[in-house]
Rosetta silent file (secondary structure, phi, psi, omega in degrees, C-alpha in Angstrom):
SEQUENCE: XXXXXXXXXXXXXXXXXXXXXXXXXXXXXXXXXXXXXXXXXXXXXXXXXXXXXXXXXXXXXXXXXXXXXXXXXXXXXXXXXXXXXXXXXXXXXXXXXXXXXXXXXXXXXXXXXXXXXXXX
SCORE:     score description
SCORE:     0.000 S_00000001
   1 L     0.000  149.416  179.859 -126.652 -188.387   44.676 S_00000001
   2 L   -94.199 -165.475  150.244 -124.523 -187.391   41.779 S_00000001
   3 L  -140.930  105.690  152.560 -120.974 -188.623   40.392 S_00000001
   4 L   -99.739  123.657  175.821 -118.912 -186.036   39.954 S_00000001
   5 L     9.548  -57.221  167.676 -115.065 -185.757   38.517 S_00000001
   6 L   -68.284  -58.607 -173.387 -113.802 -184.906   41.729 S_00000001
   7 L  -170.522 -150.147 -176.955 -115.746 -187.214   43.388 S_00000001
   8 L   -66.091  121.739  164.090 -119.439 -188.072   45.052 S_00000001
   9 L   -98.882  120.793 -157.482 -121.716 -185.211   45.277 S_00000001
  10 L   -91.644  118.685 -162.403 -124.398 -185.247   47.620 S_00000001
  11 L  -125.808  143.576  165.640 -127.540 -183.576   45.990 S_00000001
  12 L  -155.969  160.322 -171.772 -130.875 -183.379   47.842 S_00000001
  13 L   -76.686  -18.269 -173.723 -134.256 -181.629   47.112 S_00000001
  14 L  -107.876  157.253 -166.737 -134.353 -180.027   50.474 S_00000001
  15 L   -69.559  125.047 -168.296 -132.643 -176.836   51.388 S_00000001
  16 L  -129.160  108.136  160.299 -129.403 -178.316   52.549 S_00000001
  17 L   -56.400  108.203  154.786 -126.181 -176.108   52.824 S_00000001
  18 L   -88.795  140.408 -127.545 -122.644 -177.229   52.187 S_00000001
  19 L  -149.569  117.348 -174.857 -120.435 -175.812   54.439 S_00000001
  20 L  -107.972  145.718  176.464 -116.879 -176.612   54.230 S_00000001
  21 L   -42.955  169.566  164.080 -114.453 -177.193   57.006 S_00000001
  22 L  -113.350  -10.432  174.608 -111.337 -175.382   58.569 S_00000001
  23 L   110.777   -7.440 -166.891 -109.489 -178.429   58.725 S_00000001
  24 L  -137.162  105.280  164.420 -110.060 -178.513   62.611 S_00000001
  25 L   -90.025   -5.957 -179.159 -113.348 -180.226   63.243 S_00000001
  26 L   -80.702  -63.770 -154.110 -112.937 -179.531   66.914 S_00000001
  27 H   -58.504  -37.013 -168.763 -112.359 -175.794   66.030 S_00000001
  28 H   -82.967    5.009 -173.978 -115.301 -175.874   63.702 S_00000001
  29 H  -128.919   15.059  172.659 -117.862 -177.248   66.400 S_00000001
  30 L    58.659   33.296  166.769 -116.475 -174.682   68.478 S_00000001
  31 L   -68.780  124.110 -167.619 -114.334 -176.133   71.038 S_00000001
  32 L   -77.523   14.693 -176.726 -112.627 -173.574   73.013 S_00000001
  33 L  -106.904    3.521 -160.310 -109.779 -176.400   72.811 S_00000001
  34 L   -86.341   22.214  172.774 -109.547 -177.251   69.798 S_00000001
  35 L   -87.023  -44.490 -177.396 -105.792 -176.931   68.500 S_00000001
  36 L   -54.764  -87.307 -176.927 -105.119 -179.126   71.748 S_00000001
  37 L   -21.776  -46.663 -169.740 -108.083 -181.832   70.780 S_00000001
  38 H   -53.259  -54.015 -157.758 -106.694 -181.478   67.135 S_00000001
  39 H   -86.231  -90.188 -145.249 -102.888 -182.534   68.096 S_00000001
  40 H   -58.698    0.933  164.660 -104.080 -184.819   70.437 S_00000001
  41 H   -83.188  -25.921  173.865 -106.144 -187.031   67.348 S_00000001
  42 H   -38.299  -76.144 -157.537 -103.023 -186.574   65.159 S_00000001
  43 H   -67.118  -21.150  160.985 -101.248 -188.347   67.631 S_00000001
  44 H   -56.865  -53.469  164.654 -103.713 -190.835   68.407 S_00000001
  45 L   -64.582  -13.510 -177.936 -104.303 -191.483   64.725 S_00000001
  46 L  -100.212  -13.762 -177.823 -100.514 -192.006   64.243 S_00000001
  47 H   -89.280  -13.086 -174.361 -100.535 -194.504   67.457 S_00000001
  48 H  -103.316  -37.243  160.405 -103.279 -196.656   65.844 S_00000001
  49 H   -48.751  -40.112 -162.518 -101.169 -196.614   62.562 S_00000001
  50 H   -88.799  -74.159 -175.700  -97.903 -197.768   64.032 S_00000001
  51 H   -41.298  -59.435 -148.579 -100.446 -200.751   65.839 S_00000001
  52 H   -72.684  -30.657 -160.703 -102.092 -201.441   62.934 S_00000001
  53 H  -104.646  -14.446 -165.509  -98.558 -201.715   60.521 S_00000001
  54 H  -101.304  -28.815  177.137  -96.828 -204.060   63.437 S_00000001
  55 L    75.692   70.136 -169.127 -100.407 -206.216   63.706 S_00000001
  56 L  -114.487   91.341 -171.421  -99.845 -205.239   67.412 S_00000001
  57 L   -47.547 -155.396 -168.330 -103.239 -206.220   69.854 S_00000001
  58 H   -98.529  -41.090 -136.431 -103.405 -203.765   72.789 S_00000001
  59 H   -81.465  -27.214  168.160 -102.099 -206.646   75.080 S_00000001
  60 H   -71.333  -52.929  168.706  -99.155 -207.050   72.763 S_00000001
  61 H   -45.531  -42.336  173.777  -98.535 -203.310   72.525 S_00000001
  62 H   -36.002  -42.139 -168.073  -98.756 -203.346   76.345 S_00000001
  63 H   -74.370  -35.236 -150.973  -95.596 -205.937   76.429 S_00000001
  64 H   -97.415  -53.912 -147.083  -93.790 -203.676   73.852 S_00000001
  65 H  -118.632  -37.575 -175.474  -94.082 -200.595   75.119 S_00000001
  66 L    93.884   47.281 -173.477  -94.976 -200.529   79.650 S_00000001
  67 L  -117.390  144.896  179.083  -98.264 -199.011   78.159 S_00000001
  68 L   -90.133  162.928  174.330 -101.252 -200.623   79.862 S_00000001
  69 L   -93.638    4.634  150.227 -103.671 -202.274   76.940 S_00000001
  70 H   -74.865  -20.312  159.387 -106.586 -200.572   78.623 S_00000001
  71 H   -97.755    6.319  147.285 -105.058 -197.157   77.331 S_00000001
  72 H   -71.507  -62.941  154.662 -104.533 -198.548   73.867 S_00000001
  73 H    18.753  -87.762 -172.980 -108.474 -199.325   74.510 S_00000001
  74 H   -67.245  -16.455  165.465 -108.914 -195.786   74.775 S_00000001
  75 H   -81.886  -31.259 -170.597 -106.904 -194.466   72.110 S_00000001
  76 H   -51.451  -28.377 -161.018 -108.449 -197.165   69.594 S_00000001
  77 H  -107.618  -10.019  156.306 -111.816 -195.687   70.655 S_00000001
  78 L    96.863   29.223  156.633 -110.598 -191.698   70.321 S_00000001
  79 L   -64.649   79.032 -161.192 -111.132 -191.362   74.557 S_00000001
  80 L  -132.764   35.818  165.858 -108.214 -189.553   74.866 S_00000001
  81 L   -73.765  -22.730  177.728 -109.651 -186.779   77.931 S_00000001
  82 L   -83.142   -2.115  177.402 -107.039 -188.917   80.122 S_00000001
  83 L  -109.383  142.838  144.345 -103.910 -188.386   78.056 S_00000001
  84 L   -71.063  147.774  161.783 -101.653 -185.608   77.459 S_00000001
  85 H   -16.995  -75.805 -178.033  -99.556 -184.672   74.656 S_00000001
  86 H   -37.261  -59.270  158.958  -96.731 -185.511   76.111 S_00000001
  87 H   -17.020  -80.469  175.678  -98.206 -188.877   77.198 S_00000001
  88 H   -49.861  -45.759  179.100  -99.056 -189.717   73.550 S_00000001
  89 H   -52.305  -47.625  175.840  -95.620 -188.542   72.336 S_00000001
  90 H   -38.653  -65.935  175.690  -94.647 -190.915   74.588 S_00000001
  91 H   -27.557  -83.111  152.231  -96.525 -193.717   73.309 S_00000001
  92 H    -5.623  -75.209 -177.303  -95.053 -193.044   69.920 S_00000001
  93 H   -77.383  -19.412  166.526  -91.580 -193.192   70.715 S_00000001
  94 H   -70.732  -15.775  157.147  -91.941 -196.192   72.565 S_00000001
  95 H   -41.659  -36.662 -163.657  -93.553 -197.815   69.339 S_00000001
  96 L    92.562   31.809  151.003  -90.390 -196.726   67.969 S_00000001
  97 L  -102.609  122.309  172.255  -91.181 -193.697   66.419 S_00000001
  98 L   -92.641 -162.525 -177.567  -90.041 -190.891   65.873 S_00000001
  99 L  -163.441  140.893 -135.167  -91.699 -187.909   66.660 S_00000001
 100 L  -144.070  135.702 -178.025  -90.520 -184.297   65.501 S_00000001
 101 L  -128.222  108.402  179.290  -92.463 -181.305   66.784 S_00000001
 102 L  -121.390  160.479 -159.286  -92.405 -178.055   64.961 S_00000001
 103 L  -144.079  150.438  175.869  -94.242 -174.977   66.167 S_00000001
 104 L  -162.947  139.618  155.994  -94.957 -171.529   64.191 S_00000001
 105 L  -123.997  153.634  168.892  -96.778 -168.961   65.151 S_00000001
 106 L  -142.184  149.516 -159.307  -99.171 -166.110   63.686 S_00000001
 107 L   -44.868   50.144 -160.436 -101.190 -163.027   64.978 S_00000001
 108 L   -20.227  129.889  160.131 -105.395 -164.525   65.584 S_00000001
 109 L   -81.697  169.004 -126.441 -107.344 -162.042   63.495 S_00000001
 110 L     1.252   31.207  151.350 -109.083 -159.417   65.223 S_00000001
 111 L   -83.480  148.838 -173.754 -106.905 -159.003   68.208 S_00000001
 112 L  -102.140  125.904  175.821 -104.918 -155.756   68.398 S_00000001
 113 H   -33.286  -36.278 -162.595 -101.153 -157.029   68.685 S_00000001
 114 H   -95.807    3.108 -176.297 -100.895 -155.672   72.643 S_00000001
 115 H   -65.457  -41.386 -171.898 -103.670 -157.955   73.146 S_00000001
 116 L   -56.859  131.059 -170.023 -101.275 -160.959   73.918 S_00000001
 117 L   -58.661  140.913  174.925 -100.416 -162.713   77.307 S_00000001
 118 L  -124.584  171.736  154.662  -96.834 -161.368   78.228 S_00000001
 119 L  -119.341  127.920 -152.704  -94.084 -162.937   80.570 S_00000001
 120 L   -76.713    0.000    0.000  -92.212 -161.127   83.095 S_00000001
């Protein structure tokens, strides 16, 4: 290993690629889910912040919120196939947060524009 400026560089004699992210580690392991998976770690990572700032145990969040402390459990531990967005959003504002949702969209490259799901 090196020390570089920016920061730690990992140097090794064998050939070893660095390969940089998309910013979606779901998306980059090829989840066909991963914008979902993505949002739902966000929010997961922002519910173990809010515990974490109040020095709140699961059993105490539980009291605080009507949350059971077996599904703080599972967020603490990133389990989160049993929650929904919504669910987590939930969470969140019952911490006593808020929570602001903005949405934008843009065109996936190489789809042809008529390509797109429509509603009647």
């Amino acid at each position: 290993m090196t020390m570089a400026k920016e920061g730690l560089v990992m140097s090794n004699t064998r050939n070893s690629n660095l390969v940089r992210g998309s910013g979606n580690i779901f998306r980059d392991f090829k989840r066909p889910d991963a914008e979902l998976q993505q949002l739902k770690a966000i929010l997961a990572a922002m519910i173990i912040r809010s515990l974490d700032e109040r020095g709140l145990s699961v059993r105490k969040a539980e009291s605080v919120t009507g949350t059971a402390a077996a599904d703080f459990s599972r967020i603490r531990n990133t389990n989160l196939g049993r929650f929904t967005v919504d669910r987590l959003m939930t969470i969140l504002e019952r911490l006593g947060e808020d929570v602001e949702v903005v949405v934008s969209t843009r065109r996936r490259r190489g789809r042809p524009a008529g390509d797109h799901a429509r509603v009647a």
